[in-house]
N, C-alpha and C positions, 0 to 999 in steps of 0.2 A: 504494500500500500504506500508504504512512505517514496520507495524508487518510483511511485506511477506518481507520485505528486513532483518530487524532486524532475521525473524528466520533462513532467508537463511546466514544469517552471522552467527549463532549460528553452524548451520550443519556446514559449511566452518571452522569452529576455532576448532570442535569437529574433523572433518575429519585428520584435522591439526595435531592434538596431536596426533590423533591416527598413521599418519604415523612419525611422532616424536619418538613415542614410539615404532615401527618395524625398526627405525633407531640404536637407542638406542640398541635394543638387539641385531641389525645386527650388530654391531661396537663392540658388548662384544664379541659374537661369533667369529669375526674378531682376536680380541685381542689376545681371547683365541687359537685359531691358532698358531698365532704367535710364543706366547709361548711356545706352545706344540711342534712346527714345531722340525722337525731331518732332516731339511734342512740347508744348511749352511746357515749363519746369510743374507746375504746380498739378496742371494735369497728367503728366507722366506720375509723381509723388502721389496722387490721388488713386490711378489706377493701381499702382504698385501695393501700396499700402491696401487698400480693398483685396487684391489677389492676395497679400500675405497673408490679410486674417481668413479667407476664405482656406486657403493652404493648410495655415495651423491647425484649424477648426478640422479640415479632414482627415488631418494627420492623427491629431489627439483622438480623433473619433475610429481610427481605424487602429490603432496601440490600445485604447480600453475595448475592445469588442470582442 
């Protein structure tokens, strides 16, 4: 019993990083936007900003699930 818990906590922290890490490059690509953007400043920041909290939000909702 304790090894089915113990592996299913393994899978769960593996799962973890892994969307950690599709966070991570969502947030570079994000970035990279930004930067790139030939939008004016405020509207480029505005879109970015709206994407990142929509990003987190699926992110955290896909690590608790």
């Amino acid at each position: 019993m304790a090894d089915e818990e113990a592996e299913q906590e393994s899978v769960n922290l593996c799962g973890g990083l892994l969307e950690l890490q599709r966070l991570r490059e969502r947030l570079l690509e994000l970035e990279s936007g930004l930067r790139e953007s030939a939008e004016p400043a405020v509207e480029a920041a505005t879109e970015y900003c709206q994407q990142l909290c929509q990003v987190s939000l699926l992110t955290v909702r896909q690590i608790g699930s």
